[in-house]
C-alpha positions as CSV (number, residue, x, y, z in Angstrom):
1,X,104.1,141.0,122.6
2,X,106.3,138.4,124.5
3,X,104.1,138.0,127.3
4,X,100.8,137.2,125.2
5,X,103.2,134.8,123.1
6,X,104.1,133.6,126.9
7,X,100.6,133.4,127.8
8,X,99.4,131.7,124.6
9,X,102.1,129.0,124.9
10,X,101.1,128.4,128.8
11,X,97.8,127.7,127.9
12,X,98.4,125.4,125.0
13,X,101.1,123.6,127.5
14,X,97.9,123.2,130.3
15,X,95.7,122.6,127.3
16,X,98.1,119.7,126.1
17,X,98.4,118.3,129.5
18,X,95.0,117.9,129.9
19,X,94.1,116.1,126.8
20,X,96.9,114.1,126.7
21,X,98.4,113.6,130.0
22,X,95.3,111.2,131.7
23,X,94.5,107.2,131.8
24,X,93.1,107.5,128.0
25,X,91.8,104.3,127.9
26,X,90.2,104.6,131.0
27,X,88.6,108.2,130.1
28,X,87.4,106.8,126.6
29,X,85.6,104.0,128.5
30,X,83.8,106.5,131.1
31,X,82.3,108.7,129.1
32,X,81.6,105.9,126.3
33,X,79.6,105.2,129.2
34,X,78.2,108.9,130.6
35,X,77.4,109.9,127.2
36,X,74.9,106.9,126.6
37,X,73.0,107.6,129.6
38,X,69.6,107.8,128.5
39,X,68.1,110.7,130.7
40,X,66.4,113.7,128.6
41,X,67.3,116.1,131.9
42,X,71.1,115.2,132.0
43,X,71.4,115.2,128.1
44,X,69.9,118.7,128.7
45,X,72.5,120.0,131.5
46,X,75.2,118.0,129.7
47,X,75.0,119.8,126.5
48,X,74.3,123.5,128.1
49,X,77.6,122.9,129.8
50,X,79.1,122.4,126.3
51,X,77.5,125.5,124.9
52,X,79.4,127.6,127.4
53,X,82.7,125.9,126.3
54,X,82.5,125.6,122.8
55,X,80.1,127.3,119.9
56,X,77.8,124.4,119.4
57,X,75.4,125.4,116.2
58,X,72.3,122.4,116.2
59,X,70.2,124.5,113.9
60,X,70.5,122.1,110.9
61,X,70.0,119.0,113.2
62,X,67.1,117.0,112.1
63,X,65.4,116.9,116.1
64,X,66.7,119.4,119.2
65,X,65.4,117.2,122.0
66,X,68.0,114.0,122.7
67,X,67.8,111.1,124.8
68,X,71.5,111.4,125.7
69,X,74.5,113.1,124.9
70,X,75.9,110.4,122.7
71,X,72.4,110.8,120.4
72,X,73.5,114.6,120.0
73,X,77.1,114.0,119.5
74,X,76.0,111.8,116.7
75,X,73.3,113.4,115.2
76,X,71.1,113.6,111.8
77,X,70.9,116.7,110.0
78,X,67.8,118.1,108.3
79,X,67.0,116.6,104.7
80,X,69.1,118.9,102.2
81,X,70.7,120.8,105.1
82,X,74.2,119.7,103.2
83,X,73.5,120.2,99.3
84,X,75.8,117.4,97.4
85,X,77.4,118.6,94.2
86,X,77.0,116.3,91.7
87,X,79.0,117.1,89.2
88,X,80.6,113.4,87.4
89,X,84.1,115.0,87.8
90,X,84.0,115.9,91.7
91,X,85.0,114.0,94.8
92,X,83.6,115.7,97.8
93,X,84.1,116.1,101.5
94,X,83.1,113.2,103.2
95,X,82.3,115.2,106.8
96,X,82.4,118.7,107.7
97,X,85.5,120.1,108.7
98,X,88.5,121.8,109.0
99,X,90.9,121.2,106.4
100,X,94.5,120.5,107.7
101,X,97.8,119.8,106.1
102,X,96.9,118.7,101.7
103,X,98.4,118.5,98.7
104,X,101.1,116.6,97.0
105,X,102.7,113.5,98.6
106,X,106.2,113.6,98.1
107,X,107.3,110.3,96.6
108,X,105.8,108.5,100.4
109,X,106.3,111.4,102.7
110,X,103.3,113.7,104.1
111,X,102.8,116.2,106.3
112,X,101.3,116.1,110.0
113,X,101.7,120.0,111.0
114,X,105.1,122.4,109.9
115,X,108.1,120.2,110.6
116,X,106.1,116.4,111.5
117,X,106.4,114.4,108.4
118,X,105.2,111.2,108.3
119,X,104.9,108.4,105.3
120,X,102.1,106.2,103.7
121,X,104.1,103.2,104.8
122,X,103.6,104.4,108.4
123,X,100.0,104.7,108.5
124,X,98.5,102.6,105.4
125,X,100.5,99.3,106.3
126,X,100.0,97.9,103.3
127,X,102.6,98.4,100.9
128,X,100.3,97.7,98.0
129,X,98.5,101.5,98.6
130,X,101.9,103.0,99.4
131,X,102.6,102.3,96.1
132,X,99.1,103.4,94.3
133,X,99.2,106.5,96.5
134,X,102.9,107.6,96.0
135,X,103.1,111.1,94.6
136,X,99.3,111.1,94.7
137,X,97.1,113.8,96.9
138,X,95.6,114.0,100.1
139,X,93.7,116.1,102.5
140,X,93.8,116.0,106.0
141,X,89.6,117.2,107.3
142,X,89.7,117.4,111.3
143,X,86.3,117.0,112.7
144,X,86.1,119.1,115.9
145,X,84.1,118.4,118.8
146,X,81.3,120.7,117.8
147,X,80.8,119.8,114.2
148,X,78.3,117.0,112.5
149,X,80.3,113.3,113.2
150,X,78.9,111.4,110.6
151,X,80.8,110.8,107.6
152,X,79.2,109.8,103.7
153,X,80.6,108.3,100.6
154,X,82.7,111.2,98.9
155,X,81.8,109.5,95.2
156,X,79.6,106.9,93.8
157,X,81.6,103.8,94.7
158,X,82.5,100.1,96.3
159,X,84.1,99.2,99.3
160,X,85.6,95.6,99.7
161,X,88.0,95.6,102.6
162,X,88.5,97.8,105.7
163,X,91.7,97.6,108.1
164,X,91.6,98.2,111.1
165,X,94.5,99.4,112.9
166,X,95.0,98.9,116.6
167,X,96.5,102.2,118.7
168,X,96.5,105.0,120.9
169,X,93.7,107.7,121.0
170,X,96.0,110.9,121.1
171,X,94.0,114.1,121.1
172,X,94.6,115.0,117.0
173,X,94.0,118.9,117.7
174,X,96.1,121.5,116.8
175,X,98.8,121.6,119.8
176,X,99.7,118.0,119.9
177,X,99.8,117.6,115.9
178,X,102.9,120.3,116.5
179,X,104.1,118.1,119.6
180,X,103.6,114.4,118.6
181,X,106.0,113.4,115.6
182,X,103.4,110.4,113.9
183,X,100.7,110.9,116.0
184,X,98.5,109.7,113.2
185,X,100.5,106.9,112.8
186,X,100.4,106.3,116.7
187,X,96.2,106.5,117.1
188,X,93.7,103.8,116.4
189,X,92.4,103.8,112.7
190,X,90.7,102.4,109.9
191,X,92.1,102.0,106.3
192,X,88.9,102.1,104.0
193,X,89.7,101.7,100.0
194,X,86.8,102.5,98.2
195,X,86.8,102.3,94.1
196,X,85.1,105.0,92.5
197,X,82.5,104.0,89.8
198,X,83.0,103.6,87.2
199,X,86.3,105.0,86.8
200,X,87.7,102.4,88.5
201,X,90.0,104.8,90.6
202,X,90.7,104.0,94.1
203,X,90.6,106.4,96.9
204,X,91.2,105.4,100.9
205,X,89.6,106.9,103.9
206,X,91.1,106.8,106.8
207,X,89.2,107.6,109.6
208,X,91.3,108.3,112.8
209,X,90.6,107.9,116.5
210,X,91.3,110.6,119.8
211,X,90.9,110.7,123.2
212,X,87.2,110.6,123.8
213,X,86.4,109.2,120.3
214,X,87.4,105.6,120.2
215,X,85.0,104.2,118.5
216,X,84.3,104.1,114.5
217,X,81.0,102.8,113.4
218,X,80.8,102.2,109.7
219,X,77.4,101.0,108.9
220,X,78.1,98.6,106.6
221,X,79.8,96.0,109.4
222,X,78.3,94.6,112.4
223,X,80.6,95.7,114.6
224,X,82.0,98.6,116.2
225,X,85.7,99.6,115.7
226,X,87.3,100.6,119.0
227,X,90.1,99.4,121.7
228,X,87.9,96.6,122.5
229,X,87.7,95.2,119.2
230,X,89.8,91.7,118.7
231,X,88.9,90.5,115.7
232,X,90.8,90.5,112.4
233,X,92.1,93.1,111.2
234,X,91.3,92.9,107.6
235,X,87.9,92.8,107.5
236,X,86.4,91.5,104.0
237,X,83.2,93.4,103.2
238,X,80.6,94.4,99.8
239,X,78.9,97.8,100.4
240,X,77.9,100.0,97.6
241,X,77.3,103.7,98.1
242,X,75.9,106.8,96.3
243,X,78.0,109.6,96.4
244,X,76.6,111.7,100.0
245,X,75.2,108.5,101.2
246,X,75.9,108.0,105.5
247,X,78.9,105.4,105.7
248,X,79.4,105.8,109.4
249,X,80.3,108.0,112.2
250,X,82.8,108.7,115.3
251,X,82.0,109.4,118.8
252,X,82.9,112.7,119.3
253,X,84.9,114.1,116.7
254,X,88.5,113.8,115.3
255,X,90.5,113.1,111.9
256,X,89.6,111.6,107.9
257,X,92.3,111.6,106.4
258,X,91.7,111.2,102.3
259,X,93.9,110.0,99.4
260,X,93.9,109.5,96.1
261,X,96.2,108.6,93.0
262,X,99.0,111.4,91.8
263,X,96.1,112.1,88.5
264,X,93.5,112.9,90.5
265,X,93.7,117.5,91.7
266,X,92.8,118.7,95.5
267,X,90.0,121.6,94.1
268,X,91.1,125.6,94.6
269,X,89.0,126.3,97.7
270,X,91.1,122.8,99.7
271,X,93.7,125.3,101.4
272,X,95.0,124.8,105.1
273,X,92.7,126.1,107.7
274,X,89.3,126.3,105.3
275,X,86.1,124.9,106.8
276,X,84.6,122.8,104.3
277,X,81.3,120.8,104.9
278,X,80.1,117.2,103.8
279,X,79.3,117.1,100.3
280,X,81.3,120.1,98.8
281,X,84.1,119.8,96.3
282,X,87.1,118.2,97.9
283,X,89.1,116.7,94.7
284,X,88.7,116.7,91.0
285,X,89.0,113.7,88.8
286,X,91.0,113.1,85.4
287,X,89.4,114.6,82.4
């Protein structure tokens, strides 16, 4: 029994080590560039290789042939391959996903993994949602490499401001989230407050950045969201969305963290470790 626990820890030390321990800038820039390379034939080899490593499922995928491997990291699904519930009272999953730590914040303090608290202050900035989000709720969905990237409006809504938040790209899987105290608060980020309609209630994405995944594109601004970006960082916007329609997408894969006001409930099914997909019931609004 000690030597698997042994074994297990060894590999998530090499594991961390090689995620973590490299010139992430420079390793987010090359294959930025590698993945856009536009030849059907290494697309092809690229994503076999990524078969044998990882259990990627593209049967829902609207095409199977891709120009590159950024086109098939970011790929369209089928029509209706992810059924949006409807219901008037229901907030849903933005993205497929894993569901991390969720539930009650306490007063301003959240979790990051057992024993790596962090607070609103430290990743929201702006003491204005610290306050609207204090003893409010929030689920942590982690996007792994395999799963559909692109992300949809979890409710009928308005979005009028995004912040962007300049950082490191950290991997956010498992092992470092139980090494890194803050790593959320650390990695690059957007802050993106949507109002629900027409309840008025305000919920915030925050869509998180990793090794490999430094760039957010939400579709609504003309520009991309990565370490190159140097604009302002409150960017003013007016996008309206349906609830299930595409807001944007990462890269690769990595972290939304969502919140919402202390009236609003995380549904039964939101418990740590659950897979959840895009469109299902995440919270549950006020009566």
């Amino acid at each position: 029994m000690r030597a698997a626990s042994t074994t297990t820890r060894l590999r998530e030390d090499i594991r961390f080590l090689l995620s973590n321990h490299i010139p992430r800038r420079l390793a987010n820039r090359f294959f930025g560039w590698f993945s856009r390379i536009e030849l059907p034939l290494l697309a092809r080899a690229s994503i076999a290789v990524w078969r044998v490593f990882a259990d990627l499922d593209l049967s829902d995928a609207r095409t199977q042939r891709f120009p590159s491997l950024h086109a098939c990291f970011t790929r369209e699904l089928k029509p209706e391959a992810r059924p949006v519930d409807r219901a008037p009272q229901i907030i849903t999953s933005p993205c497929d996903a894993i569901v991390g730590a969720c539930g009650r914040i306490d007063r301003n303090e959240l979790i990051q993994a057992k024993g790596f608290p962090y607070t609103l202050q430290d990743l929201l900035i702006d003491p204005q949602l610290v306050e609207l989000y204090r003893d409010g709720q929030y689920a942590t969905l982690r996007l792994t490499p395999t799963m559909y990237h692109r992300f949809h409006a979890p409710f009928d809504c308005i979005v009028d401001k995004v912040t962007y938040v300049s950082g490191d790209t950290w991997n956010v899987n498992p092992i470092a989230l139980n090494r890194i105290p803050k790593l959320f608060c650390k990695n690059e980020r957007a802050v993106i407050r949507t109002t629900l309609r027409p309840s008025g209630i305000d919920v915030t994405l925050v869509p998180v950045a990793a090794i490999l995944v430094a760039s957010i594109r939400l579709h609504f601004l003309d520009t991309v969201l990565n370490t190159q970006y140097s604009g302002k960082s409150e960017i003013p916007c007016s996008a309206r969305f349906r609830k299930g329609e595409e807001m944007g997408w990462f890269q690769h894969g990595s972290t939304i963290i969502v919140f919402a006001p202390k009236d609003v409930a995380l549904c039964g099914s939101v418990q740590q470790g659950a897979v959840i997909r895009m469109g299902s019931p995440l919270m549950r609004l006020p009566s």
